[in-house]
MARBA-102713 format. One record per residue: x, y, z of N, C-alpha, C in turn. Coordinates in steps of 0.1 Angstrom, whole numbers, padded with zeros to 4 digits, always signed. Last residue first. Example, Ala and Ser with C-alpha at 12.3 -4.5 7.8 and 13.67 -1.06 7.14 Angstrom:
BEGIN
+0128-0022+0071+0137-0011+0071+0129+0000+0079+0132-0057+0078+0123-0045+0078+0132-0033+0078
REM end
This chain:
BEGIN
+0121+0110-0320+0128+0100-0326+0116+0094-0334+0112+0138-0310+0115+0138-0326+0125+0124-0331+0102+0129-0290+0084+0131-0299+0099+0132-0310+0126+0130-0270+0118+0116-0273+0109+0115-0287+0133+0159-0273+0144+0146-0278+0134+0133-0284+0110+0169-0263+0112+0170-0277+0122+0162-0277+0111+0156-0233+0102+0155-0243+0103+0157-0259+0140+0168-0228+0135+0150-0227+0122+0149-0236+0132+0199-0226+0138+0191-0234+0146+0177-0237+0112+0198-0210+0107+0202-0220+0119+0194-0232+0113+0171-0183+0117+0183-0189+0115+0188-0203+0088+0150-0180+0101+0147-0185+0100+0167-0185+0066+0150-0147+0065+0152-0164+0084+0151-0162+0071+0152-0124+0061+0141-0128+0061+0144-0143+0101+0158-0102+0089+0160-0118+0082+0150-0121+0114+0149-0082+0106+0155-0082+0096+0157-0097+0141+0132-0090+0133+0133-0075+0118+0141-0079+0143+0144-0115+0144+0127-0109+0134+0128-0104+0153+0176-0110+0138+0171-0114+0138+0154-0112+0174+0171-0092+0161+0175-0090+0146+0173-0096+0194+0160-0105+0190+0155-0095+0178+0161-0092+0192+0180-0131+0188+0172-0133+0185+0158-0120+0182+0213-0119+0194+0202-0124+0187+0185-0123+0162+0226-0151+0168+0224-0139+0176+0212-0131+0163+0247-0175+0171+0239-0171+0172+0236-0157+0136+0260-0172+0139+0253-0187+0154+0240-0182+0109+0263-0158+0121+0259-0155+0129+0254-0168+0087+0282-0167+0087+0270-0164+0101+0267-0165+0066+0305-0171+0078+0305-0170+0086+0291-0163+0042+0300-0191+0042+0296-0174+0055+0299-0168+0054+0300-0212+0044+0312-0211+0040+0310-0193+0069+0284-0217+0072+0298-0216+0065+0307-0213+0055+0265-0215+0064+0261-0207+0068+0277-0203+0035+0264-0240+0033+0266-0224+0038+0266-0215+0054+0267-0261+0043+0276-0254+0040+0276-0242+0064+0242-0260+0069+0248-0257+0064+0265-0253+0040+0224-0266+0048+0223-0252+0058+0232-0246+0033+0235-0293+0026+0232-0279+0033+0237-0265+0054+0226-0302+0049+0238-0304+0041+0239-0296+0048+0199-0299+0064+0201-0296+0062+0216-0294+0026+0192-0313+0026+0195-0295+0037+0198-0289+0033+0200-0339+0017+0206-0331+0020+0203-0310+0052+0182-0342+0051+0192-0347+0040+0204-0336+0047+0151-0348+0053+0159-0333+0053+0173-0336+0025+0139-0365+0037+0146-0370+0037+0149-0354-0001+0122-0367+0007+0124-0376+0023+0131-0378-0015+0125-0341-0014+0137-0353-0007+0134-0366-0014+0099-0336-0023+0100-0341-0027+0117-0346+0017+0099-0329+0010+0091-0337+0000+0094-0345+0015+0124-0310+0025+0121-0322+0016+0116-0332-0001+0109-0289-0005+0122-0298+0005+0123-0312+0012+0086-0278+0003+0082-0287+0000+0099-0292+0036+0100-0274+0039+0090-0283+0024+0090-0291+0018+0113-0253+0033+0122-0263+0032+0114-0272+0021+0090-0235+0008+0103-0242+0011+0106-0254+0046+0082-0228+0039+0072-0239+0024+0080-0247+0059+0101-0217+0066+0100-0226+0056+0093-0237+0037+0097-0194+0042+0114-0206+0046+0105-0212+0049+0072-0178+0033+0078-0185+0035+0090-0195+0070+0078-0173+0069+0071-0182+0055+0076-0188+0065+0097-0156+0071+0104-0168+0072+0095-0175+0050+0081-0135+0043+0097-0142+0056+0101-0154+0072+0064-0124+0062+0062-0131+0051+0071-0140+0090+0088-0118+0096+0078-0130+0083+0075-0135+0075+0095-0093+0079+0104-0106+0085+0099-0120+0072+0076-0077+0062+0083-0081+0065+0087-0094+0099+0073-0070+0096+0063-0075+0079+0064-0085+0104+0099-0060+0112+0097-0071+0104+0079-0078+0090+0099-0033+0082+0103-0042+0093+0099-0056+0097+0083-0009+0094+0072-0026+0092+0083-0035+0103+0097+0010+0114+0092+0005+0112+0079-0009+0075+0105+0016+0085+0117+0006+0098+0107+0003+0068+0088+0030+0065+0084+0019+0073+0096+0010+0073+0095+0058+0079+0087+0053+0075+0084+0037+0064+0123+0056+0077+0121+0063+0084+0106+0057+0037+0116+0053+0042+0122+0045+0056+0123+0047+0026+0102+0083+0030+0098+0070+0037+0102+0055+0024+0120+0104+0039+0118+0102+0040+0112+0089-0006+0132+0101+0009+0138+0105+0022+0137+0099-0018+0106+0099-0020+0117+0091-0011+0131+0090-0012+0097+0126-0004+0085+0112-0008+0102+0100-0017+0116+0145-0002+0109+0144-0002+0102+0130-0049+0108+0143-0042+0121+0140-0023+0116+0136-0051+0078+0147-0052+0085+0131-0047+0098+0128-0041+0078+0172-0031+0071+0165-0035+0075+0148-0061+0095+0186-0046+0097+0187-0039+0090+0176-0085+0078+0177-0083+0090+0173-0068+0097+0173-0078+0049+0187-0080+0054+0176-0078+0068+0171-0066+0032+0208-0069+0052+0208-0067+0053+0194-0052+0008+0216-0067+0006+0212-0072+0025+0208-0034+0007+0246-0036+0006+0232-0052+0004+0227-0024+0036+0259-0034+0033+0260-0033+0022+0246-0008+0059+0276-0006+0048+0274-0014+0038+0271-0021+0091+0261-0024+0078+0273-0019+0073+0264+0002+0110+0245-0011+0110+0244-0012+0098+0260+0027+0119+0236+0018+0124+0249+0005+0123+0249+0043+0101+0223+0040+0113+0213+0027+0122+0229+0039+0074+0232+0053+0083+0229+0053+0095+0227+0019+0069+0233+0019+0074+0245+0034+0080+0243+0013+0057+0210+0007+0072+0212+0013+0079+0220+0029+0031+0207+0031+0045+0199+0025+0059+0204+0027+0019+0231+0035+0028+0233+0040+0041+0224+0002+0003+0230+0001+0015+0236+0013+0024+0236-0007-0014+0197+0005-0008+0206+0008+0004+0209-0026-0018+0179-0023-0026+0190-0012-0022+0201-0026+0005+0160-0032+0004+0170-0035-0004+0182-0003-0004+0145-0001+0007+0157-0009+0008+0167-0012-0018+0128-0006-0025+0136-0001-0014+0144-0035-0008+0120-0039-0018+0121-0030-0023+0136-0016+0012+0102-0027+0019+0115-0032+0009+0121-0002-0004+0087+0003+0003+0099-0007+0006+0110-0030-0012+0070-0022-0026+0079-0013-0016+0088-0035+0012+0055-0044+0007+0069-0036-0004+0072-0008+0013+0041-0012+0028+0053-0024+0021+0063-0015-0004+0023-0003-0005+0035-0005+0005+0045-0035+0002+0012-0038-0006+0017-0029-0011+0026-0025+0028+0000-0038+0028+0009-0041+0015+0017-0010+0015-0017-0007+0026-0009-0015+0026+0002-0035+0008-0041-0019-0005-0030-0012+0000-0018-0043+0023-0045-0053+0016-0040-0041+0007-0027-0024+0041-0057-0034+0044-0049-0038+0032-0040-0023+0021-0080-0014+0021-0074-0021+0025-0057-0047+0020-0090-0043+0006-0089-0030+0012-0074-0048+0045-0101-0058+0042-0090-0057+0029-0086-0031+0041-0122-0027+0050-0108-0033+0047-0097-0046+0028-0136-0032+0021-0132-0024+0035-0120-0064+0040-0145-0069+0033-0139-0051+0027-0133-0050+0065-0160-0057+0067-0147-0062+0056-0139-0039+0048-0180-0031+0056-0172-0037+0055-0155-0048+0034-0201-0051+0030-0192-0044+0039-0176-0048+0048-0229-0033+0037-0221-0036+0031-0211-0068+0065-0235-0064+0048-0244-0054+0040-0233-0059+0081-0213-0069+0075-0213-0070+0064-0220-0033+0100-0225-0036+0088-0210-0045+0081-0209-0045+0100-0245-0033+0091-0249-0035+0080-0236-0059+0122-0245-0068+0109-0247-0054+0099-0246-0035+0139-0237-0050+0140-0234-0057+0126-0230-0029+0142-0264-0022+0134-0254-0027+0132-0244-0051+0150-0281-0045+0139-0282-0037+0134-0273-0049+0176-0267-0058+0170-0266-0052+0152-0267-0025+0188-0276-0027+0188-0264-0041+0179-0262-0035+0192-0305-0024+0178-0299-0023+0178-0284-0055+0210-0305-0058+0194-0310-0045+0183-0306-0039+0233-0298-0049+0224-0286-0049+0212-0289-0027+0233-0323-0017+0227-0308-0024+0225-0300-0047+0234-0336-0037+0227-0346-0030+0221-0329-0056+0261-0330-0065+0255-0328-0052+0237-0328-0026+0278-0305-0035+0277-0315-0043+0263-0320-0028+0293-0270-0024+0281-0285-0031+0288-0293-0037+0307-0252-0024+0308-0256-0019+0300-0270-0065+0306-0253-0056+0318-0254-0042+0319-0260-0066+0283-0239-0075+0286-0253-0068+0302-0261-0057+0285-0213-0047+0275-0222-0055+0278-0243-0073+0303-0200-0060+0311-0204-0056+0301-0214-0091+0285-0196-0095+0294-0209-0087+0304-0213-0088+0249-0200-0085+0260-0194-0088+0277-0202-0111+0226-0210-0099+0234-0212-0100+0246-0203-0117+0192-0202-0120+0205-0199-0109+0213-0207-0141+0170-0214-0128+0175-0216-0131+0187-0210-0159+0145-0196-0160+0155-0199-0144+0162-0197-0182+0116-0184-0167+0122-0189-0168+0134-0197-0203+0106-0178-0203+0118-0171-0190+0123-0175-0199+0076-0195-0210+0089-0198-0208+0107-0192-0169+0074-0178-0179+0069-0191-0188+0080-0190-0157+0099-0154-0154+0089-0162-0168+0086-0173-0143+0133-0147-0152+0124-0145-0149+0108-0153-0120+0149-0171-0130+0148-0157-0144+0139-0158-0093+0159-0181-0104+0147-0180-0111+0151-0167-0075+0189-0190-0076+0171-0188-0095+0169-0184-0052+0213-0192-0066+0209-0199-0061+0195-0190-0040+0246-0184-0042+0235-0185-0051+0227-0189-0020+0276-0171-0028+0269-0180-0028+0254-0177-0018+0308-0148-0013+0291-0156-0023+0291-0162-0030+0325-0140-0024+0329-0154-0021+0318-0160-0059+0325-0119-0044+0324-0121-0040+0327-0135-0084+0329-0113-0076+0330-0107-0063+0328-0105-0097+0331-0134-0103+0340-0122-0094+0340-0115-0090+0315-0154-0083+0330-0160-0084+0338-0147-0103+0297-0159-0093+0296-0148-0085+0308-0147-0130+0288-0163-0128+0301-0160-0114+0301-0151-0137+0262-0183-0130+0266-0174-0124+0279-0170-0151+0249-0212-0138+0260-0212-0143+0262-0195-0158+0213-0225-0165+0227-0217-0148+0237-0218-0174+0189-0241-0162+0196-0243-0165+0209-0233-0189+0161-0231-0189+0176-0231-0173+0181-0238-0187+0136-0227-0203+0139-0227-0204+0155-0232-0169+0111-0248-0170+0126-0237-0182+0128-0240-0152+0086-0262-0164+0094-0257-0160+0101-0245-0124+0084-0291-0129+0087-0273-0144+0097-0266-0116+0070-0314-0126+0069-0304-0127+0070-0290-0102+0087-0327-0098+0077-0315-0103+0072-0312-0120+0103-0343-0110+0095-0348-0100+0081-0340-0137+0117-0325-0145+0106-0334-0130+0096-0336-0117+0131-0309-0125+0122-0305-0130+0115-0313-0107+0145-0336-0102+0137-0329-0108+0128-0319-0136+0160-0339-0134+0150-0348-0120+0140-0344-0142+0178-0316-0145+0164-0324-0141+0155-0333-0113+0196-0322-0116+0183-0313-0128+0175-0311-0121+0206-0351-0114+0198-0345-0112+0192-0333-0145+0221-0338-0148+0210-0350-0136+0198-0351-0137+0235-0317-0147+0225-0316-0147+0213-0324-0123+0253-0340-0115+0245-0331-0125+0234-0322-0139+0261-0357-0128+0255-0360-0118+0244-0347-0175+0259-0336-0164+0268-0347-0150+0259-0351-0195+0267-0311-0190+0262-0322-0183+0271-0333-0178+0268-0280-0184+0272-0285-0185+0270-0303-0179+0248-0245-0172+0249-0263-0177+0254-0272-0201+0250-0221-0195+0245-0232-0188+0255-0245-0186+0263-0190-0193+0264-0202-0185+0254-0215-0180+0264-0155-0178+0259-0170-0187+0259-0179-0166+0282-0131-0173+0280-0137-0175+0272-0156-0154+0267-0095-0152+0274-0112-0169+0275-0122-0163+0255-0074-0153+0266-0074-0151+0274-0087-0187+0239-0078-0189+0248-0066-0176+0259-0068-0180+0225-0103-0188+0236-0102-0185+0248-0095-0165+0204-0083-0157+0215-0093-0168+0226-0099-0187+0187-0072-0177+0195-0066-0174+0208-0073-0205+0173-0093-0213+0181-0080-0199+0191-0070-0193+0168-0117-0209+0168-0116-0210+0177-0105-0169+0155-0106-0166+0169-0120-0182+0175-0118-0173+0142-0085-0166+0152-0086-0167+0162-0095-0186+0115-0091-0194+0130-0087-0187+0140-0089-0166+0098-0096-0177+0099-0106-0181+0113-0108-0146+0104-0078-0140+0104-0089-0154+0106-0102-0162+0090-0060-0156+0106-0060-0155+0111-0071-0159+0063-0063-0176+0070-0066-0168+0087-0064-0134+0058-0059-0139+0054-0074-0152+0066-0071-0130+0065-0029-0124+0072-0039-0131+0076-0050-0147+0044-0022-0150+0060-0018-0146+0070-0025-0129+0024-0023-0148+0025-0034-0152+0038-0030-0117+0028-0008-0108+0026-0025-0121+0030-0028-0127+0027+0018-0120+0036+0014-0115+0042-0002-0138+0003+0020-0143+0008+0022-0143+0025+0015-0112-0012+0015-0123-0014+0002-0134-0005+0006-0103-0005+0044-0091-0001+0031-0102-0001+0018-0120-0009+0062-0120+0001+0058-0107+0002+0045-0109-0041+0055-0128-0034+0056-0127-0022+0048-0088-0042+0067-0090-0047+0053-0105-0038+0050-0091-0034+0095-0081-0027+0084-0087-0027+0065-0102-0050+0110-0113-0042+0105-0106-0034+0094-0094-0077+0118-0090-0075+0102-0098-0065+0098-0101-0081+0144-0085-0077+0140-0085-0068+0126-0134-0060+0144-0121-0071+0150-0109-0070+0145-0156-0045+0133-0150-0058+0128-0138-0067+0131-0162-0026+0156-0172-0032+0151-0168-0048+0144-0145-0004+0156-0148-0012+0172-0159-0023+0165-0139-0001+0129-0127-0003+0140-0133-0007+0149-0162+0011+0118-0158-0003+0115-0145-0009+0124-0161+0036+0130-0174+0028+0132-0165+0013+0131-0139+0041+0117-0137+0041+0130-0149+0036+0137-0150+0047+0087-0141+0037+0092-0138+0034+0107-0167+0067+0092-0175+0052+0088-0161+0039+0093-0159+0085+0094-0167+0082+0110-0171+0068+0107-0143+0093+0074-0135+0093+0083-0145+0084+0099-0165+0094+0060-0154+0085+0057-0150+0081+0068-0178+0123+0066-0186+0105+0067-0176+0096+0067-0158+0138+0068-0158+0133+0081-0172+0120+0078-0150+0143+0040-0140+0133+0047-0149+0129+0062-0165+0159+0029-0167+0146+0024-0157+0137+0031-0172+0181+0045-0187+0173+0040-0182+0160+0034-0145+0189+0052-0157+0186+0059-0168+0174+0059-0146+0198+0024-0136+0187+0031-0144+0180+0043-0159+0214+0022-0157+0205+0011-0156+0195+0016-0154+0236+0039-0165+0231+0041-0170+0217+0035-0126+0245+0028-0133+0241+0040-0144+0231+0042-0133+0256+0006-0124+0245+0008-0125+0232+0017-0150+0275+0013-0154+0261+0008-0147+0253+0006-0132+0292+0025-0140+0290+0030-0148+0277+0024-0113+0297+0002-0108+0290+0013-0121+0284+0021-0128+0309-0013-0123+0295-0019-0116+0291-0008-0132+0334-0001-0141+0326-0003-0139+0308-0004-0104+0342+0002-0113+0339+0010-0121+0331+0015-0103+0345-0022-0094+0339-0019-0097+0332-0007-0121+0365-0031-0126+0356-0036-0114+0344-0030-0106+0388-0017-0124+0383-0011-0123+0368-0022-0084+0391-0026-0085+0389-0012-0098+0382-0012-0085+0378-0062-0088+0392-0051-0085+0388-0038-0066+0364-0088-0075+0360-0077-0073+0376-0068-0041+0363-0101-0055+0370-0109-0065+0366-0100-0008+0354-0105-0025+0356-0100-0033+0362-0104+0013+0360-0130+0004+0347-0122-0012+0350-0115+0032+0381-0120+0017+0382-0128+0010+0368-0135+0051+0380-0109+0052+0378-0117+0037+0373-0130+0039+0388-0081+0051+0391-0087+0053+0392-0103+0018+0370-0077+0017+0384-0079+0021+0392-0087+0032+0348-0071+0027+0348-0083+0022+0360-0084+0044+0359-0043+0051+0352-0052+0044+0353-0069+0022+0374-0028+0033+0380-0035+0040+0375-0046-0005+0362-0033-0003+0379-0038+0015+0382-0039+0005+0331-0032-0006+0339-0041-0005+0352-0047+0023+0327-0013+0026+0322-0028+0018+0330-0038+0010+0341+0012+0023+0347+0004+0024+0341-0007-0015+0324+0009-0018+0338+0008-0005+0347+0001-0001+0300+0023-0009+0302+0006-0010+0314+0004+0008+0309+0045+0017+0309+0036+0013+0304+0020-0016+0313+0059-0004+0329+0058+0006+0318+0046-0022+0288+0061-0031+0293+0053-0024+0312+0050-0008+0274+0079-0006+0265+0058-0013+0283+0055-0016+0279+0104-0005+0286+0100-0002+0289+0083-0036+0260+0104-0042+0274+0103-0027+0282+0097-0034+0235+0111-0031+0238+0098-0033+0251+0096-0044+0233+0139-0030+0232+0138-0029+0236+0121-0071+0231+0132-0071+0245+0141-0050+0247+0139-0072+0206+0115-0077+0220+0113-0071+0233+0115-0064+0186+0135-0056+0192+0121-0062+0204+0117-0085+0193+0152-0074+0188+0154-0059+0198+0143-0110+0186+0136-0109+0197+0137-0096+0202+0144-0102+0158+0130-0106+0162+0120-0099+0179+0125-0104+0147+0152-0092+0142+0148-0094+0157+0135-0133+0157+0160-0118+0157+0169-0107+0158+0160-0148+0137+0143-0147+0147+0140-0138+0157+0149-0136+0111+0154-0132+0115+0140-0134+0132+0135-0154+0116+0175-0139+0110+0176-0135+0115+0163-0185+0119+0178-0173+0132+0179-0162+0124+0180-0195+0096+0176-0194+0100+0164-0184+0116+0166-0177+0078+0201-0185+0077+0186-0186+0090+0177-0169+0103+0226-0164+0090+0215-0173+0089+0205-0167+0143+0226-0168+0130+0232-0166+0119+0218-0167+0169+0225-0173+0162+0213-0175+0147+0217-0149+0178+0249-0162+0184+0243-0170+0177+0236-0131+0161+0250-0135+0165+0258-0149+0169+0254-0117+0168+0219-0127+0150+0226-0131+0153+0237-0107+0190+0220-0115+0190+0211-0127+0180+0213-0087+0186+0245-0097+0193+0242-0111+0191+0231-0072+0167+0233-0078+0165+0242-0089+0171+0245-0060+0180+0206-0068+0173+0205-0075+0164+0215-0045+0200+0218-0057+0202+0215-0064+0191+0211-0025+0182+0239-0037+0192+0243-0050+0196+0235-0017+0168+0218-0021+0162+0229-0031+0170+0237-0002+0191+0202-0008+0182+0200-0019+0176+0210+0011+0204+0225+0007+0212+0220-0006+0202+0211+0033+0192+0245+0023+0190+0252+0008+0193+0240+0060+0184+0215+0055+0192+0231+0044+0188+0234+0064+0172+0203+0077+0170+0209+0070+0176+0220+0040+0175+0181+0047+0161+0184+0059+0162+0195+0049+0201+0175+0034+0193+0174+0038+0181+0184+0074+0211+0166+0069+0213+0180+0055+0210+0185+0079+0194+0145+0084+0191+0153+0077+0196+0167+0059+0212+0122+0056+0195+0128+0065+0187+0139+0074+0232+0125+0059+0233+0131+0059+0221+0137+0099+0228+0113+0095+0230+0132+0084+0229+0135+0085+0219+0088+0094+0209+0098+0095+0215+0110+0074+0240+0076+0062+0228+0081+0075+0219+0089+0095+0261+0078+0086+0259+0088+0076+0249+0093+0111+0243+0060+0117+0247+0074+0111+0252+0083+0099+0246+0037+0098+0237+0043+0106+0235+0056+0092+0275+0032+0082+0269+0040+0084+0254+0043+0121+0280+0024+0113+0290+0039+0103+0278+0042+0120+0266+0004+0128+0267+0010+0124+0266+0028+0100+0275-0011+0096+0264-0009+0103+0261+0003+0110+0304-0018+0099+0299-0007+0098+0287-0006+0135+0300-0034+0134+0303-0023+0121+0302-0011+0117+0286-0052+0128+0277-0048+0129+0283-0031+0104+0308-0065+0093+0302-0058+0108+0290-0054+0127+0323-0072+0118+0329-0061+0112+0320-0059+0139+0307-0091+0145+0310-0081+0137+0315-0068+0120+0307-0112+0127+0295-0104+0130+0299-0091+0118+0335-0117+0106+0329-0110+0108+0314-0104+0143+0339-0127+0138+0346-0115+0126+0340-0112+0140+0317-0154+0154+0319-0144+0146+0323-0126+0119+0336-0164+0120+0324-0161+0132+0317-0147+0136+0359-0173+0128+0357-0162+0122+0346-0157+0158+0347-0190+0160+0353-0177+0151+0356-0167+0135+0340-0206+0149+0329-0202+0153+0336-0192+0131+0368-0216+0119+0358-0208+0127+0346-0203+0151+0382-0227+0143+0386-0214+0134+0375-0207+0157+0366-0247+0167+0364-0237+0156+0369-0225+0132+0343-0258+0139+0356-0265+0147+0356-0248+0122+0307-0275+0127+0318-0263+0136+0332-0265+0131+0296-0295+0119+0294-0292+0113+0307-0280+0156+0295-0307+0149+0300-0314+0133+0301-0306+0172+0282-0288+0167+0294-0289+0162+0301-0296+0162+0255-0279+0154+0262-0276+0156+0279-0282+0187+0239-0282+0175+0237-0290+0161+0249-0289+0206+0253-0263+0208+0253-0280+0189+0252-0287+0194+0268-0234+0194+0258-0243+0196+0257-0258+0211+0298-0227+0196+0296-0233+0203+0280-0241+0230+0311-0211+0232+0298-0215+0215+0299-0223+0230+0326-0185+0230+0332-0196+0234+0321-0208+0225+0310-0162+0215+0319-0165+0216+0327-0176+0236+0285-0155+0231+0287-0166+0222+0296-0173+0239+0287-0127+0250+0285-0135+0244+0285-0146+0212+0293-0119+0223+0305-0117+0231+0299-0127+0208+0262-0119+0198+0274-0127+0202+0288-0133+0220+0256-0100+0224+0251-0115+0214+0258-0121+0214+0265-0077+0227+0268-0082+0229+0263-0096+0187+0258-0075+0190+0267-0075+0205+0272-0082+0196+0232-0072+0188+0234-0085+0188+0247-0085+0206+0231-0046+0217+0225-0056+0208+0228-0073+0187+0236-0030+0198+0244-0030+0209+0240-0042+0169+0219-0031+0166+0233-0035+0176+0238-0041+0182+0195-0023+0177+0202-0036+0170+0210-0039+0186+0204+0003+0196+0204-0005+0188+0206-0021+0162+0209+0018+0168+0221+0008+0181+0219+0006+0150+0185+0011+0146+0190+0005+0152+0207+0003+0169+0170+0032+0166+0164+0016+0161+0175+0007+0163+0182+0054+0177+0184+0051+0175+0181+0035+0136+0175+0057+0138+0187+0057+0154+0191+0049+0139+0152+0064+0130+0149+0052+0136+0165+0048+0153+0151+0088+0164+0142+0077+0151+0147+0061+0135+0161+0106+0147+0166+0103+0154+0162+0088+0118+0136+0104+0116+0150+0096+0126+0159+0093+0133+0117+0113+0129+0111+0104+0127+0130+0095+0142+0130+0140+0151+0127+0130+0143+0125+0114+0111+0129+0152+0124+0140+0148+0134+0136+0137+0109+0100+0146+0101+0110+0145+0107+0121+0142+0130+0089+0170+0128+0089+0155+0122+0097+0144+0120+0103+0188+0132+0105+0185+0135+0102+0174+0096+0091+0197+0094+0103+0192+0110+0107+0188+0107+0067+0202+0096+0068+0190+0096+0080+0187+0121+0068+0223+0130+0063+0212+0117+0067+0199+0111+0098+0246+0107+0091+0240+0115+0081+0228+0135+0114+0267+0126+0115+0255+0124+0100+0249
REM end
């Protein structure tokens, strides 16, 4: 066997072992706490729902479990057998170089991701089923798979054919190319997206006038933050969660709310869910993510830069000993990359809970009082059945927000 593809193995094996230890160790500190209601919380929480809560940890724990011991054999018997290599020989056989290479690479991952799609379907009807989460039919699940599809399609394979254009075209340093090629692909996404994507799956309507419009204008006046819209979000079509944020940027910016999240608050706690809202936005949040992004992206093309000189990465994995096989070496980097970058996500998650902590700070502030989002936060945490205590190695590693109760510690200094 191959030393590359040996690595490979191990590298997923070892990603796999990581992730149901902490399953398994959050799991058990969840159990150990299942008749414990946090001091600060019990006034907030009645026992039945703390205990159900508890059960929906534990169920979606146990699936994550299951599915990450399947995307780890899948992705092992991809890469260890003939199974890779074949179909995507196949797929280039037919579609041939230039402009069928990317789209190969594309349909590749496709036909191999087919399994992802039995185990959205079990999170959907059974797991959130379960616990009355979903609100999506077979047919419209369907549907949204079907344009998922098609989405993707439409907006990755110009990308995807523009940068492998630029690979036989600009020489060593075509890396750099497609990396600015790639970041400015993002930015203009980021424009269109709320305008010409998010339509295609939801529906939004503006904000209807009254008390609670009137207040989040007038927070917007008071921060000064322009928005072209305030809209509500039909998210009720297909789930029970909640949520609100930003979409789009300057002029085409637009708040959205969720219309279960209109439901569950009241006007006083949207207005500070808003304010935190705009917090990320005064702070610079989203542009310092897309900073980060950008930096990410620009190590991910110097690998592919520097794999693509060397025939023995592909040929490890059963492709030709070939250097210079673009399509082999972009399917392989789109594969295995998550293997190695799951070992930063903790460094992901510190920087996203600093961010919270400082939203929070600025809504505080500019409500005047923690009061409105502390009441807030705890709404939605319960009403999402949201992990109240989970162990604290776990969330580190994994939470992009502070635990409900890191957050009220912080908003009541």
């Amino acid at each position: 066997m191959e030393p590359l593809l040996v690595v490979a193995l191990v590298m997923i094996v070892a990603k796999m072992g990581a992730e149901l230890w902490l399953e398994a160790i959050n799991r058990a500190h969840v159990r150990a706490h299942a008749d414990h209601i946090p001091e600060a919380l019990r006034n907030a929480v009645d026992a039945p729902t703390y205990a159900r809560s508890g059960e929906y940890t534990l169920a979606r724990s146990r699936f994550s479990t299951l599915s990450s011991v399947w995307q780890a054999l899948w992705l092992c018997a991809m890469i260890a057998t003939p199974l890779l290599s074949m179909v995507f020989g196949k797929f280039h056989g037919w579609l041939g170089d230039g402009a069928g290479a990317p789209l190969a690479v594309m349909l590749t991952l496709a036909l191999l991701g087919l399994p992802d799609f039995l185990w959205d379907w079990w999170d959907h009807f059974v797991i959130e089923a379960k616990f009355g989460f979903n609100k999506s039919t077979p047919q419209l699940w369907v549907i949204d798979k079907v344009k998922e599809t098609v989405v993707s399609l439409v907006i990755a394979y110009p990308l995807l054919w523009l940068i492998f254009w630029v690979i036989g075209r600009l020489g060593e340093l075509w890396w750099i190319w497609a990396w600015g090629i790639t970041v400015a692909f993002v930015v203009v996404l980021t424009f269109v997206g709320p305008v010409l994507i998010m339509p295609i799956f939801n529906k939004f309507t503006p904000l209807p006038e009254g008390d609670l419009r009137t207040r989040l204008m007038a927070l917007a006046k008071k921060t000064a933050f322009r928005a072209a819209s305030i809209q509500i979000m039909d998210g009720s079509k297909r789930s029970g969660h909640s949520n609100a944020f930003f979409a789009g940027f300057g002029s085409m910016r637009k708040i959205v709310l969720f219309d279960t999240l209109i439901e569950q608050l009241e006007p006083v706690e949207l207005e500070a869910v808003l304010a935190h809202e705009i917090g990320h936005n005064k702070l610079g949040h989203n542009p310092q993510r897309l900073i980060v992004l950008a930096v990410m992206a620009f190590v991910g093309f110097a690998v592919i830069g520097w794999l693509l000189s060397s025939p023995s990465f592909a040929g490890a994995f059963g492709f030709e000993a070939i250097a210079g096989q673009i399509g082999p070496v972009f399917l392989l980097f789109m594969l295995l990359a998550g293997v190695v970058t799951f070992w930063i996500t903790p460094l992901h998650s510190i920087s996203s809970r600093r961010h919270e902590y400082q939203a929070d700070a600025f809504a505080r502030n500019t409500m005047g009082t923690s009061e409105p989002l502390i009441q807030a936060l705890r709404k939605l945490h319960i009403k999402n059945l949201g992990n109240l205590v989970p162990h604290p190695w776990y969330s580190r590693f994994y939470y992009s927000h502070p635990t409900i109760l890191e957050r009220e510690a912080a908003l009541r200094k």
